[in-house]
BANULUM-643596 format. One line per field, with one value per atom (N, C-alpha, C): residue in one letter; atom name; z, x, y. Coordinates in pm, whole numbers, plus 50000, padded with zeros to 5 digits. Atoms other than C-alpha are relative to their C-alpha. Last residue first. Layout:
BANULUM-643596
residuo (A / ...)
atomo (CA / ...)
z (Z / ...)
x (X / ...)
y (Y / ...)
//
This chain:
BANULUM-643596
residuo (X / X / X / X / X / X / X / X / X / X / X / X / X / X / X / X / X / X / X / X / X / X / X / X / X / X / X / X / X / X / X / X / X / X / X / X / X / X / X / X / X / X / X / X / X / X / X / X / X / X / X / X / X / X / X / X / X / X / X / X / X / X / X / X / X / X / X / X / X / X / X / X / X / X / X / X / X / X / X / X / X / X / X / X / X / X / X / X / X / X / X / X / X / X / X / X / X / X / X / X / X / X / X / X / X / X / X / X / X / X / X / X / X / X / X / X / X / X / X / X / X / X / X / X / X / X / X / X / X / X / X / X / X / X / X / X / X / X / X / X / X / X / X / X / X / X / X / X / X / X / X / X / X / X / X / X / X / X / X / X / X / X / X / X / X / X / X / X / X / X / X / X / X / X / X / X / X / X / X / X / X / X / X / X / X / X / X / X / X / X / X / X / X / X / X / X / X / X / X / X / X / X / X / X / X / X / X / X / X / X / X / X / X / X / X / X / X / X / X / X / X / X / X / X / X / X / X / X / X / X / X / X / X / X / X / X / X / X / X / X)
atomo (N / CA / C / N / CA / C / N / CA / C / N / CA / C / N / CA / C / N / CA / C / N / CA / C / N / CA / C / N / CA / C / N / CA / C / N / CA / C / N / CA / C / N / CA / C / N / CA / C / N / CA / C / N / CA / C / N / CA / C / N / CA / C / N / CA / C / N / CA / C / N / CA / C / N / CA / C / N / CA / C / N / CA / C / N / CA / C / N / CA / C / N / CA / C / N / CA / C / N / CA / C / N / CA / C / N / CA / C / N / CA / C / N / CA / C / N / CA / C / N / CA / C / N / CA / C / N / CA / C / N / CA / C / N / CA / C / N / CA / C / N / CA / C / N / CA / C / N / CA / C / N / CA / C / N / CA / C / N / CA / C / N / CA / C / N / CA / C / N / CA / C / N / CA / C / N / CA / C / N / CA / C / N / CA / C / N / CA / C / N / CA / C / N / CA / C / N / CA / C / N / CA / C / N / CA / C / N / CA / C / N / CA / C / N / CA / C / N / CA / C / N / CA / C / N / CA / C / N / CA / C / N / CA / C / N / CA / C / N / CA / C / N / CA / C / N / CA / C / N / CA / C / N / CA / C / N / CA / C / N / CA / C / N / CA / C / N / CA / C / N / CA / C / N / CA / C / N / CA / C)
z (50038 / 48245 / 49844 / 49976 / 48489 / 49924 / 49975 / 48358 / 50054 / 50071 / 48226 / 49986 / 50122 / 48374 / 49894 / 50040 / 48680 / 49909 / 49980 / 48592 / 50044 / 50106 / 48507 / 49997 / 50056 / 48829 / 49838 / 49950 / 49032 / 49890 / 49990 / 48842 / 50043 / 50171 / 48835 / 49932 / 49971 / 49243 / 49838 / 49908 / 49267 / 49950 / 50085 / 49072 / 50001 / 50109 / 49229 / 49936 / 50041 / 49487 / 49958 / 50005 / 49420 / 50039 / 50156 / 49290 / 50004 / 50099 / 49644 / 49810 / 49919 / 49844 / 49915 / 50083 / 49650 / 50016 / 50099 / 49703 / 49933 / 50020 / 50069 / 49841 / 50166 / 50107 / 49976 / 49998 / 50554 / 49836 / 50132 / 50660 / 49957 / 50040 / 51000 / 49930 / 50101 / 51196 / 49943 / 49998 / 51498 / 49833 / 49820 / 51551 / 50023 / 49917 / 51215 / 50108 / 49874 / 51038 / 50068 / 49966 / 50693 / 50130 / 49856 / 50593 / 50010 / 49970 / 50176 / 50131 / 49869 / 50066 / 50025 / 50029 / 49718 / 50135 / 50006 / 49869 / 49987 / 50135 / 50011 / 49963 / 49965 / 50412 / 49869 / 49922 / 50442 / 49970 / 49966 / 50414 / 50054 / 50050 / 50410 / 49961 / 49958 / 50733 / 49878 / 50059 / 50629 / 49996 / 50126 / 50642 / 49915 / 50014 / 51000 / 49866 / 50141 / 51045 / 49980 / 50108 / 51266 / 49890 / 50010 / 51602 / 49890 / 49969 / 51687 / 49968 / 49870 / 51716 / 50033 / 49880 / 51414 / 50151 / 50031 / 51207 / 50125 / 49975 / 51291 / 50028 / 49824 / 51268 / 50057 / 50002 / 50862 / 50231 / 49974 / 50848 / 49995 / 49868 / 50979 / 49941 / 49881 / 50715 / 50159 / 49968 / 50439 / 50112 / 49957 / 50506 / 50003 / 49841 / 50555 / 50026 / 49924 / 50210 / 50154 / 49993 / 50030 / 50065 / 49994 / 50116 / 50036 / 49831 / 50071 / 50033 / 49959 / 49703 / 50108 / 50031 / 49644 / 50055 / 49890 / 49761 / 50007 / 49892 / 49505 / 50168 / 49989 / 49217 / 50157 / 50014 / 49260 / 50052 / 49834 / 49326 / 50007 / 49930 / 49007 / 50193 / 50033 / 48823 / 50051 / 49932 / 48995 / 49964 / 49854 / 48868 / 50101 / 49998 / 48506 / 50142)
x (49963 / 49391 / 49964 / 49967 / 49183 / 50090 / 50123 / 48982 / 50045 / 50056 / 49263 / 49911 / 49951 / 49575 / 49867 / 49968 / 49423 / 50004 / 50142 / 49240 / 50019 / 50056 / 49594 / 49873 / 49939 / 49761 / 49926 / 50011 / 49499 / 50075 / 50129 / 49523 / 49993 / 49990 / 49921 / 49806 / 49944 / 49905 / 49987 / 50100 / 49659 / 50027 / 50124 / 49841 / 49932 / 49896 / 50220 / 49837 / 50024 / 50006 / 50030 / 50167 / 49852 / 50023 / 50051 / 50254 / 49857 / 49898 / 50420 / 49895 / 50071 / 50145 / 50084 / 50140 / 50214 / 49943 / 49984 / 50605 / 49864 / 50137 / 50630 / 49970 / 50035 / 50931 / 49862 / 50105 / 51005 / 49970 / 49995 / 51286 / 49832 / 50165 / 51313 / 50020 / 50013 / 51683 / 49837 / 49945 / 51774 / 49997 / 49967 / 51578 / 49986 / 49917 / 51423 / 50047 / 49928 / 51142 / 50055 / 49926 / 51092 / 50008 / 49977 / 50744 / 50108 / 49957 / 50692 / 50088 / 49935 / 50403 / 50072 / 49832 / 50343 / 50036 / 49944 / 49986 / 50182 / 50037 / 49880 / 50082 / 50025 / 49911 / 49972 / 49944 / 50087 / 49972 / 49891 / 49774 / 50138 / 49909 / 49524 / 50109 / 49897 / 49443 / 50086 / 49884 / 49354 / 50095 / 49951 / 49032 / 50112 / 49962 / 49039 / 49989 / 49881 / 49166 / 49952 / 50003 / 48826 / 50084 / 50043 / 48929 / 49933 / 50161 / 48872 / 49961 / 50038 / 49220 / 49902 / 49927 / 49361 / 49974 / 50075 / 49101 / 50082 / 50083 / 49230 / 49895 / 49984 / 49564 / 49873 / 49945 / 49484 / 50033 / 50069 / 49293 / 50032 / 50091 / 49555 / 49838 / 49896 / 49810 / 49888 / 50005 / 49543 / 50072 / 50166 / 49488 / 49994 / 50040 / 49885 / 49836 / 49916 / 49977 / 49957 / 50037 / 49695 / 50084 / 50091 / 49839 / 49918 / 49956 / 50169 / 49899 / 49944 / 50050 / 50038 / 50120 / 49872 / 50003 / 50074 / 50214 / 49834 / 49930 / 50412 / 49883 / 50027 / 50150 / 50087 / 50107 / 50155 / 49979 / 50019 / 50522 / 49899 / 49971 / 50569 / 50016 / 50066 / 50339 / 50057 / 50114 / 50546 / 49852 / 50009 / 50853 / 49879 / 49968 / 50765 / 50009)
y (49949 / 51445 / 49986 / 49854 / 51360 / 50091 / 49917 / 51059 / 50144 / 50013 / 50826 / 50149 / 49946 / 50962 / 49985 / 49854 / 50887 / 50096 / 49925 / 50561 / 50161 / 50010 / 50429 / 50125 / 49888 / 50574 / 49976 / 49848 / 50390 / 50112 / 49939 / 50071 / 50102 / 50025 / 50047 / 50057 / 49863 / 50136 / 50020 / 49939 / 49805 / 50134 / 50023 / 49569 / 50138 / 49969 / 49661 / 50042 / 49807 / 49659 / 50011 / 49937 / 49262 / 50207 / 49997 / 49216 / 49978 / 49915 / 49285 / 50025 / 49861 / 49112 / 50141 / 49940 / 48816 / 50144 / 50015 / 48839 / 50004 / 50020 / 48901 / 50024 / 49987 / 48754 / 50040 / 49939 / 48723 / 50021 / 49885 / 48564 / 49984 / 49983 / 48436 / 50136 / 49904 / 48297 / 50042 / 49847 / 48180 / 50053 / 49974 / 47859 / 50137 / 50074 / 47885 / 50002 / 49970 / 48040 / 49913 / 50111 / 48071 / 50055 / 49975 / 48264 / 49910 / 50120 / 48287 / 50073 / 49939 / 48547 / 49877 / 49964 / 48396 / 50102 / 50135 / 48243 / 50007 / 50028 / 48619 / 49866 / 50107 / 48653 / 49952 / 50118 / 48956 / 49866 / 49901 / 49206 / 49884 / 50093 / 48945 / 50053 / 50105 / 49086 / 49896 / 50009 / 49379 / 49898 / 50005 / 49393 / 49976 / 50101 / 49316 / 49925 / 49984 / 49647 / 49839 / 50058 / 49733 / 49975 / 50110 / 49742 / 49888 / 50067 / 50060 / 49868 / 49954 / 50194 / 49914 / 50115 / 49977 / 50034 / 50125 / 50143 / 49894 / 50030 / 50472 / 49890 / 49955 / 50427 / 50004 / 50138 / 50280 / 50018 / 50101 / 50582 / 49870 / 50014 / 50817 / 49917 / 50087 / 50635 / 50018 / 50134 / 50678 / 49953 / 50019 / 51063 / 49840 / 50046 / 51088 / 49952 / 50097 / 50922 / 50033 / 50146 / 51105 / 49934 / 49969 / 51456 / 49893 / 49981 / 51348 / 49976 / 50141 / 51240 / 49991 / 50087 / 51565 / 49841 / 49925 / 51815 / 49874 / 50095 / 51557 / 50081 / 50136 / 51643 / 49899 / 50001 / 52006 / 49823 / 49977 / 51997 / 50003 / 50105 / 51854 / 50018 / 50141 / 52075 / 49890 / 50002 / 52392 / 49879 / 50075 / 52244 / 49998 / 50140 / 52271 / 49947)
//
């Protein structure tokens, strides 16, 4: 039992650093400019005041909510 959940957490590291050094990568060379809507989605809401600046990123929240929901779908679909 535990060795199937260490299987799957060892896989998910795995993928977390290969996307983090290509997200480092991209920002080396200049090409992240994919990402820019990263942040910038309509339900993203920016307040900024003298002394204060809040930050909600609320679309960007529920296009990965979208995103991570697809991936684990198509997981479960085709690999197991």
């Amino acid at each position: 039992m535990f060795s199937e959940a260490a299987k799957i957490l060892i896989i998910v590291g795995v993928i977390a650093v290969i996307c983090g050094l290509l997200l480092m990568a991209a920002e080396k060379t200049g090409s992240s400019a994919w990402l820019n809507w990263f942040g910038n989605l309509p339900l993203d809401f920016h307040i900024e005041r003298e002394n204060f600046r809040f930050f909600f990123p609320l679309g960007t929240s529920i296009a990965l909510s979208l995103l991570l929901s697809l991936a684990i779908f198509l997981f479960n679909k085709f690999i197991r």
